[in-house]
C-alpha positions in Angstrom: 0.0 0.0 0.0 2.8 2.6 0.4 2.5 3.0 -4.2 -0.5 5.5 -3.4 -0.8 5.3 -7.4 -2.6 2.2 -6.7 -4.8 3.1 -3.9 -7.7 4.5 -3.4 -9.7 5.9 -0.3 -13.2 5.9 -0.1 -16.1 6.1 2.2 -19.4 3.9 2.3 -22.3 4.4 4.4 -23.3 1.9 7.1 -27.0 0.7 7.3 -27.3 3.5 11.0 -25.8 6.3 8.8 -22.0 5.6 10.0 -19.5 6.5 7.6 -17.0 3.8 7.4 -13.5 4.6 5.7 -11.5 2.0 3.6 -8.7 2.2 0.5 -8.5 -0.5 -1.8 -5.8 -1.8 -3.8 -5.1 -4.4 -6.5 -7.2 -6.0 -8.8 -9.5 -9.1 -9.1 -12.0 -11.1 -6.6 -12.5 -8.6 -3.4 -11.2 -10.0 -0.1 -11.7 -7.4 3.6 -9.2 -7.0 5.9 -10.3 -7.5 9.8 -8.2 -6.0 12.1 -8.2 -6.5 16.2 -8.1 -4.4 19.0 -5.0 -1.3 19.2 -6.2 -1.9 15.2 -6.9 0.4 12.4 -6.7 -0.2 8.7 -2.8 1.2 8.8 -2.2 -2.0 10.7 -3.5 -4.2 8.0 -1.9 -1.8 5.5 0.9 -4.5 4.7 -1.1 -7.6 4.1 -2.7 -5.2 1.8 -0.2 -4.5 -0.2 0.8 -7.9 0.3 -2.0 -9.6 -1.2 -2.6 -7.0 -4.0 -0.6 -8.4 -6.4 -3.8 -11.1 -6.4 -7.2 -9.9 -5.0 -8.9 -6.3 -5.3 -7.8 -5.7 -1.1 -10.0 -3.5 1.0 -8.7 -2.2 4.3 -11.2 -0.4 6.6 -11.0 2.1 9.6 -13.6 -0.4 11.8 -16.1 1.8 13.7 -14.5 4.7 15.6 -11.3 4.3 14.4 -9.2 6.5 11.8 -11.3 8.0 9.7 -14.6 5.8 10.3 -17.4 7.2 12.3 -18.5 6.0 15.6 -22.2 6.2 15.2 -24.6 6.8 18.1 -25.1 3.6 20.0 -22.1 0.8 19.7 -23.6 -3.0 19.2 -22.2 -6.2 17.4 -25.1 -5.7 15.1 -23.9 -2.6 13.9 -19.9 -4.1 13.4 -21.7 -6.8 11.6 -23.5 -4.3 9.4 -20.4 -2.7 8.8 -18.8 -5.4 7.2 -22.2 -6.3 5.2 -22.4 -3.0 3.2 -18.7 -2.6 2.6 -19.1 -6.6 0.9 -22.1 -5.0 -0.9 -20.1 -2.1 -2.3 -17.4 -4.0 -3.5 -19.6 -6.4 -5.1 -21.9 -8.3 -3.1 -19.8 -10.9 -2.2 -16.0 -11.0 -0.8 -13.6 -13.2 1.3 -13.0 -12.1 4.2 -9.5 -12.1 6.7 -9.8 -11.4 10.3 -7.6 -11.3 12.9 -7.9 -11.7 16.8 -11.2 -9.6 17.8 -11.5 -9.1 13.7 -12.2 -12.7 13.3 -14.5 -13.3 15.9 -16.3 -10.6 14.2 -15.5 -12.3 10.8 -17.0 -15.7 12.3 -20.0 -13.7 13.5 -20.6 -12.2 10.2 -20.2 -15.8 8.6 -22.9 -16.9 11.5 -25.4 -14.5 10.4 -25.4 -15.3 6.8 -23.3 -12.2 5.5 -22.2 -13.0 1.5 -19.1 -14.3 2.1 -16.9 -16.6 -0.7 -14.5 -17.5 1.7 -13.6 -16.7 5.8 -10.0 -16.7 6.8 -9.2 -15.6 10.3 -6.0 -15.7 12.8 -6.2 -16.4 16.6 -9.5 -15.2 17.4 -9.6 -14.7 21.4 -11.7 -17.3 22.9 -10.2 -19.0 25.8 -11.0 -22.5 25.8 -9.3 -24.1 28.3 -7.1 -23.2 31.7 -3.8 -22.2 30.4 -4.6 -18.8 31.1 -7.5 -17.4 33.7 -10.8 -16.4 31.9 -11.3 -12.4 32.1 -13.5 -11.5 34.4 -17.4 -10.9 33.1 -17.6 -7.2 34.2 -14.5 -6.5 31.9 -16.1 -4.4 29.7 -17.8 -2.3 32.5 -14.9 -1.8 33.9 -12.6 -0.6 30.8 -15.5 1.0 29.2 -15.9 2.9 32.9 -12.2 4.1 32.5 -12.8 5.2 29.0 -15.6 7.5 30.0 -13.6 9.1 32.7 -11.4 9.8 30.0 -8.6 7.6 31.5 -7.5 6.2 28.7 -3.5 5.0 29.7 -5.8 3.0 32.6 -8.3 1.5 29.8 -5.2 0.4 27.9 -3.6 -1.0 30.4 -7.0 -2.8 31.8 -7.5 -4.7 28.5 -4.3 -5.9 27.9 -3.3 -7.2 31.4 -7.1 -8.9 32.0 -8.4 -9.3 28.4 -5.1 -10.3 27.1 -3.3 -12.3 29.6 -0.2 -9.7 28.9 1.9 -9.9 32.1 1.3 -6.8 34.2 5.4 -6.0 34.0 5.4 -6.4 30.8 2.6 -3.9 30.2 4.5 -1.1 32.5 7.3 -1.3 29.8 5.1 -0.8 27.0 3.6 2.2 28.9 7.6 3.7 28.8 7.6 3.3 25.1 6.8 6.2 22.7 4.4 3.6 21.0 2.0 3.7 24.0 0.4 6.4 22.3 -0.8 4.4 19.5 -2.4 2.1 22.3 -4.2 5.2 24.2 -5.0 6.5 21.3 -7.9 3.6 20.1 -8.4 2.9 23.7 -11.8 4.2 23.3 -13.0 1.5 21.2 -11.6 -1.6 23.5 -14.9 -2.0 24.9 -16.0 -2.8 21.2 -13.4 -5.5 21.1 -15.0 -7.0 24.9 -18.2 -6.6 23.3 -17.7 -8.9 20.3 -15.9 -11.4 22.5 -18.3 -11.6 25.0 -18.3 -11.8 28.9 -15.1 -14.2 29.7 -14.4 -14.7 25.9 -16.6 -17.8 26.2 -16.1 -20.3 23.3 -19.3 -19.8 21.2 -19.5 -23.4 19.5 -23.4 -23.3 18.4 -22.5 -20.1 16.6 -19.3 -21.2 15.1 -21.7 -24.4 14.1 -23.1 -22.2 11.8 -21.0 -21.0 9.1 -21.6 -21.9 6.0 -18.5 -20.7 3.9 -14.8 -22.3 3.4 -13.3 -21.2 6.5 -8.9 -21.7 7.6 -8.4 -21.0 11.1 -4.5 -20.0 11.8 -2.1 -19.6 14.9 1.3 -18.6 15.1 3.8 -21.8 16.4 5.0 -19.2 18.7 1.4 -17.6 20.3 0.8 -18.4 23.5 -1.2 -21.8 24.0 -4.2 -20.3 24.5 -4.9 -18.6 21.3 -3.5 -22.1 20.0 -5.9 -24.1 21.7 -8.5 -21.7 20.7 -7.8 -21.6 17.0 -7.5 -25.4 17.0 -11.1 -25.3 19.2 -12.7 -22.9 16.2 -11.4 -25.2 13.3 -13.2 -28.1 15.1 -16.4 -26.4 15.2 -17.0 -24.7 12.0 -18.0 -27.6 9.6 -15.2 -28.5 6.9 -12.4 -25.5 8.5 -9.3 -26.0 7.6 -6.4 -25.6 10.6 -3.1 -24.2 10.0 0.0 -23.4 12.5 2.5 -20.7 10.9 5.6 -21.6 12.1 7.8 -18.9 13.6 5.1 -16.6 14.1 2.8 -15.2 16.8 -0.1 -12.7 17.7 1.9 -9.8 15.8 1.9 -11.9 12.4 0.4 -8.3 10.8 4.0 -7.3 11.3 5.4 -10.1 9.2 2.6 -10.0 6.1 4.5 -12.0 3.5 4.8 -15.0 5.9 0.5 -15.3 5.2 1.0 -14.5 1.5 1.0 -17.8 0.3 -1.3 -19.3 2.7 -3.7 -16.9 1.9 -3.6 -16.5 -1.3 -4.1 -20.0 -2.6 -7.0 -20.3 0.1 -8.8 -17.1 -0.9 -8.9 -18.3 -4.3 
Protein backbone atom coordinates (compact mmCIF):
# COMPACT_ATOMS: atom_id res chain seq x y z
CA UNK A 1 0.00 0.00 0.00
CA UNK A 2 2.75 2.64 0.39
CA UNK A 3 2.49 2.99 -4.19
CA UNK A 4 -0.46 5.54 -3.41
CA UNK A 5 -0.76 5.32 -7.39
CA UNK A 6 -2.65 2.21 -6.65
CA UNK A 7 -4.76 3.08 -3.91
CA UNK A 8 -7.69 4.46 -3.39
CA UNK A 9 -9.70 5.86 -0.29
CA UNK A 10 -13.21 5.86 -0.12
CA UNK A 11 -16.13 6.09 2.19
CA UNK A 12 -19.38 3.94 2.29
CA UNK A 13 -22.29 4.45 4.38
CA UNK A 14 -23.26 1.93 7.05
CA UNK A 15 -26.99 0.65 7.33
CA UNK A 16 -27.29 3.52 10.98
CA UNK A 17 -25.83 6.32 8.82
CA UNK A 18 -21.96 5.57 10.01
CA UNK A 19 -19.46 6.50 7.58
CA UNK A 20 -17.02 3.82 7.40
CA UNK A 21 -13.55 4.65 5.74
CA UNK A 22 -11.46 2.03 3.63
CA UNK A 23 -8.69 2.22 0.54
CA UNK A 24 -8.52 -0.54 -1.77
CA UNK A 25 -5.78 -1.85 -3.81
CA UNK A 26 -5.13 -4.36 -6.45
CA UNK A 27 -7.24 -6.01 -8.83
CA UNK A 28 -9.53 -9.14 -9.08
CA UNK A 29 -11.97 -11.06 -6.58
CA UNK A 30 -12.49 -8.55 -3.40
CA UNK A 31 -11.25 -10.04 -0.07
CA UNK A 32 -11.69 -7.39 3.57
CA UNK A 33 -9.19 -6.96 5.88
CA UNK A 34 -10.29 -7.49 9.82
CA UNK A 35 -8.20 -6.01 12.15
CA UNK A 36 -8.24 -6.52 16.17
CA UNK A 37 -8.07 -4.40 18.97
CA UNK A 38 -4.97 -1.29 19.15
CA UNK A 39 -6.15 -1.88 15.18
CA UNK A 40 -6.91 0.39 12.42
CA UNK A 41 -6.65 -0.20 8.73
CA UNK A 42 -2.79 1.17 8.83
CA UNK A 43 -2.18 -1.97 10.75
CA UNK A 44 -3.50 -4.20 8.01
CA UNK A 45 -1.90 -1.82 5.47
CA UNK A 46 0.94 -4.46 4.70
CA UNK A 47 -1.15 -7.62 4.13
CA UNK A 48 -2.74 -5.20 1.84
CA UNK A 49 -0.21 -4.53 -0.18
CA UNK A 50 0.75 -7.91 0.28
CA UNK A 51 -1.98 -9.60 -1.25
CA UNK A 52 -2.60 -6.97 -3.98
CA UNK A 53 -0.63 -8.44 -6.36
CA UNK A 54 -3.85 -11.14 -6.42
CA UNK A 55 -7.17 -9.88 -5.03
CA UNK A 56 -8.87 -6.35 -5.28
CA UNK A 57 -7.77 -5.68 -1.12
CA UNK A 58 -10.04 -3.47 0.99
CA UNK A 59 -8.70 -2.21 4.34
CA UNK A 60 -11.23 -0.41 6.61
CA UNK A 61 -11.01 2.05 9.57
CA UNK A 62 -13.60 -0.45 11.76
CA UNK A 63 -16.12 1.83 13.74
CA UNK A 64 -14.53 4.73 15.63
CA UNK A 65 -11.35 4.34 14.37
CA UNK A 66 -9.23 6.46 11.77
CA UNK A 67 -11.29 7.98 9.70
CA UNK A 68 -14.64 5.83 10.31
CA UNK A 69 -17.44 7.23 12.30
CA UNK A 70 -18.54 5.97 15.65
CA UNK A 71 -22.20 6.16 15.21
CA UNK A 72 -24.60 6.76 18.11
CA UNK A 73 -25.11 3.62 19.98
CA UNK A 74 -22.13 0.80 19.65
CA UNK A 75 -23.63 -2.95 19.18
CA UNK A 76 -22.19 -6.18 17.35
CA UNK A 77 -25.12 -5.70 15.10
CA UNK A 78 -23.93 -2.63 13.91
CA UNK A 79 -19.87 -4.12 13.38
CA UNK A 80 -21.70 -6.78 11.56
CA UNK A 81 -23.54 -4.26 9.44
CA UNK A 82 -20.43 -2.74 8.77
CA UNK A 83 -18.79 -5.38 7.23
CA UNK A 84 -22.17 -6.35 5.21
CA UNK A 85 -22.38 -3.00 3.21
CA UNK A 86 -18.74 -2.63 2.62
CA UNK A 87 -19.05 -6.61 0.90
CA UNK A 88 -22.09 -4.96 -0.86
CA UNK A 89 -20.06 -2.13 -2.30
CA UNK A 90 -17.41 -3.98 -3.49
CA UNK A 91 -19.65 -6.38 -5.11
CA UNK A 92 -21.93 -8.27 -3.05
CA UNK A 93 -19.80 -10.95 -2.15
CA UNK A 94 -16.00 -11.00 -0.82
CA UNK A 95 -13.59 -13.16 1.30
CA UNK A 96 -12.97 -12.13 4.22
CA UNK A 97 -9.45 -12.13 6.67
CA UNK A 98 -9.80 -11.41 10.26
CA UNK A 99 -7.60 -11.26 12.92
CA UNK A 100 -7.89 -11.70 16.76
CA UNK A 101 -11.18 -9.64 17.78
CA UNK A 102 -11.52 -9.14 13.73
CA UNK A 103 -12.15 -12.67 13.34
CA UNK A 104 -14.52 -13.34 15.91
CA UNK A 105 -16.30 -10.64 14.16
CA UNK A 106 -15.53 -12.34 10.82
CA UNK A 107 -16.98 -15.66 12.31
CA UNK A 108 -20.01 -13.66 13.54
CA UNK A 109 -20.61 -12.21 10.21
CA UNK A 110 -20.23 -15.78 8.59
CA UNK A 111 -22.90 -16.92 11.46
CA UNK A 112 -25.40 -14.52 10.43
CA UNK A 113 -25.40 -15.31 6.85
CA UNK A 114 -23.34 -12.24 5.46
CA UNK A 115 -22.20 -13.02 1.50
CA UNK A 116 -19.09 -14.25 2.14
CA UNK A 117 -16.85 -16.59 -0.66
CA UNK A 118 -14.51 -17.53 1.67
CA UNK A 119 -13.63 -16.68 5.75
CA UNK A 120 -10.05 -16.66 6.78
CA UNK A 121 -9.19 -15.57 10.29
CA UNK A 122 -5.95 -15.74 12.83
CA UNK A 123 -6.22 -16.42 16.55
CA UNK A 124 -9.53 -15.23 17.43
CA UNK A 125 -9.58 -14.70 21.36
CA UNK A 126 -11.73 -17.33 22.85
CA UNK A 127 -10.23 -19.00 25.79
CA UNK A 128 -11.01 -22.48 25.77
CA UNK A 129 -9.25 -24.09 28.29
CA UNK A 130 -7.08 -23.17 31.73
CA UNK A 131 -3.80 -22.20 30.45
CA UNK A 132 -4.61 -18.75 31.13
CA UNK A 133 -7.50 -17.37 33.69
CA UNK A 134 -10.77 -16.41 31.92
CA UNK A 135 -11.25 -12.44 32.10
CA UNK A 136 -13.48 -11.45 34.35
CA UNK A 137 -17.38 -10.91 33.10
CA UNK A 138 -17.59 -7.16 34.21
CA UNK A 139 -14.50 -6.53 31.88
CA UNK A 140 -16.05 -4.39 29.67
CA UNK A 141 -17.84 -2.34 32.48
CA UNK A 142 -14.87 -1.82 33.91
CA UNK A 143 -12.57 -0.65 30.80
CA UNK A 144 -15.48 1.02 29.20
CA UNK A 145 -15.85 2.89 32.92
CA UNK A 146 -12.24 4.09 32.54
CA UNK A 147 -12.78 5.22 29.02
CA UNK A 148 -15.62 7.48 29.96
CA UNK A 149 -13.57 9.15 32.74
CA UNK A 150 -11.37 9.79 30.02
CA UNK A 151 -8.59 7.60 31.55
CA UNK A 152 -7.49 6.20 28.75
CA UNK A 153 -3.53 4.97 29.67
CA UNK A 154 -5.82 2.98 32.61
CA UNK A 155 -8.30 1.55 29.77
CA UNK A 156 -5.22 0.40 27.93
CA UNK A 157 -3.62 -1.03 30.39
CA UNK A 158 -7.01 -2.78 31.79
CA UNK A 159 -7.50 -4.66 28.50
CA UNK A 160 -4.31 -5.91 27.94
CA UNK A 161 -3.33 -7.19 31.43
CA UNK A 162 -7.09 -8.87 31.99
CA UNK A 163 -8.36 -9.28 28.39
CA UNK A 164 -5.12 -10.29 27.08
CA UNK A 165 -3.33 -12.33 29.65
CA UNK A 166 -0.19 -9.69 28.92
CA UNK A 167 1.85 -9.85 32.05
CA UNK A 168 1.26 -6.75 34.20
CA UNK A 169 5.44 -6.03 34.00
CA UNK A 170 5.42 -6.37 30.80
CA UNK A 171 2.63 -3.93 30.24
CA UNK A 172 4.54 -1.14 32.51
CA UNK A 173 7.31 -1.31 29.75
CA UNK A 174 5.12 -0.78 27.00
CA UNK A 175 3.63 2.17 28.90
CA UNK A 176 7.57 3.71 28.82
CA UNK A 177 7.64 3.35 25.09
CA UNK A 178 6.75 6.20 22.71
CA UNK A 179 4.36 3.56 21.02
CA UNK A 180 2.02 3.66 23.98
CA UNK A 181 0.38 6.43 22.34
CA UNK A 182 -0.82 4.41 19.50
CA UNK A 183 -2.44 2.07 22.30
CA UNK A 184 -4.24 5.18 24.18
CA UNK A 185 -4.97 6.48 21.28
CA UNK A 186 -7.91 3.57 20.12
CA UNK A 187 -8.37 2.90 23.66
CA UNK A 188 -11.76 4.18 23.28
CA UNK A 189 -13.00 1.51 21.19
CA UNK A 190 -11.58 -1.64 23.51
CA UNK A 191 -14.91 -2.01 24.88
CA UNK A 192 -16.01 -2.78 21.16
CA UNK A 193 -13.38 -5.45 21.06
CA UNK A 194 -14.96 -7.02 24.86
CA UNK A 195 -18.20 -6.61 23.35
CA UNK A 196 -17.71 -8.94 20.33
CA UNK A 197 -15.91 -11.41 22.47
CA UNK A 198 -18.33 -11.61 24.96
CA UNK A 199 -18.32 -11.81 28.87
CA UNK A 200 -15.10 -14.17 29.69
CA UNK A 201 -14.40 -14.66 25.93
CA UNK A 202 -16.60 -17.80 26.24
CA UNK A 203 -16.07 -20.33 23.26
CA UNK A 204 -19.26 -19.76 21.23
CA UNK A 205 -19.48 -23.42 19.49
CA UNK A 206 -23.36 -23.34 18.43
CA UNK A 207 -22.51 -20.12 16.56
CA UNK A 208 -19.25 -21.22 15.13
CA UNK A 209 -21.73 -24.39 14.14
CA UNK A 210 -23.09 -22.17 11.83
CA UNK A 211 -20.96 -21.00 9.11
CA UNK A 212 -21.60 -21.87 6.03
CA UNK A 213 -18.46 -20.72 3.92
CA UNK A 214 -14.84 -22.34 3.40
CA UNK A 215 -13.32 -21.20 6.45
CA UNK A 216 -8.89 -21.66 7.61
CA UNK A 217 -8.40 -20.97 11.10
CA UNK A 218 -4.48 -19.99 11.79
CA UNK A 219 -2.06 -19.62 14.94
CA UNK A 220 1.27 -18.56 15.11
CA UNK A 221 3.80 -21.82 16.42
CA UNK A 222 5.01 -19.22 18.67
CA UNK A 223 1.42 -17.64 20.27
CA UNK A 224 0.85 -18.43 23.46
CA UNK A 225 -1.18 -21.76 24.02
CA UNK A 226 -4.24 -20.29 24.49
CA UNK A 227 -4.89 -18.57 21.26
CA UNK A 228 -3.52 -22.06 19.97
CA UNK A 229 -5.92 -24.11 21.65
CA UNK A 230 -8.54 -21.66 20.71
CA UNK A 231 -7.82 -21.62 17.00
CA UNK A 232 -7.55 -25.38 17.02
CA UNK A 233 -11.12 -25.28 19.16
CA UNK A 234 -12.70 -22.94 16.24
CA UNK A 235 -11.42 -25.20 13.35
CA UNK A 236 -13.21 -28.11 15.08
CA UNK A 237 -16.38 -26.38 15.25
CA UNK A 238 -16.98 -24.73 12.02
CA UNK A 239 -18.02 -27.57 9.59
CA UNK A 240 -15.23 -28.47 6.89
CA UNK A 241 -12.42 -25.49 8.47
CA UNK A 242 -9.26 -25.96 7.56
CA UNK A 243 -6.36 -25.60 10.60
CA UNK A 244 -3.11 -24.17 9.95
CA UNK A 245 0.03 -23.44 12.53
CA UNK A 246 2.54 -20.70 10.94
CA UNK A 247 5.64 -21.56 12.05
CA UNK A 248 7.78 -18.85 13.57
CA UNK A 249 5.09 -16.56 14.10
CA UNK A 250 2.76 -15.19 16.82
CA UNK A 251 -0.11 -12.69 17.70
CA UNK A 252 1.95 -9.84 15.81
CA UNK A 253 1.92 -11.85 12.41
CA UNK A 254 0.43 -8.35 10.79
CA UNK A 255 3.97 -7.31 11.26
CA UNK A 256 5.36 -10.14 9.20
CA UNK A 257 2.55 -9.96 6.10
CA UNK A 258 4.53 -12.02 3.52
CA UNK A 259 4.76 -15.03 5.85
CA UNK A 260 0.49 -15.25 5.19
CA UNK A 261 1.01 -14.47 1.45
CA UNK A 262 0.97 -17.79 0.26
CA UNK A 263 -1.30 -19.34 2.71
CA UNK A 264 -3.69 -16.87 1.88
CA UNK A 265 -3.62 -16.48 -1.32
CA UNK A 266 -4.10 -20.00 -2.55
CA UNK A 267 -6.98 -20.32 0.10
CA UNK A 268 -8.79 -17.09 -0.86
CA UNK A 269 -8.87 -18.35 -4.27
Amino acid sequence: MEDLMTTSFETVTSADGTPIAFERAGEGAPVILVGGAFNDRTTVAGLASTLAPNFAVVAYDRRGRGDSGAGAVYSVEREVEDLATLIDHVGGTAAVFGHSSGAVLGLEAAARGVAMTSLAVYEPPFVVDDSRPRPATDLFDRVRALVAAGDRDGAAELFLVEGTATPAEVVKGMRDDPFWAWFTGLAHTLPYDLALCGPGNVFPADKLAKVAVPTLVMDGGESDAWMRAAARAVADAVPGARYVSVEGQDHGVLQQPDVLRGLLTEFLR
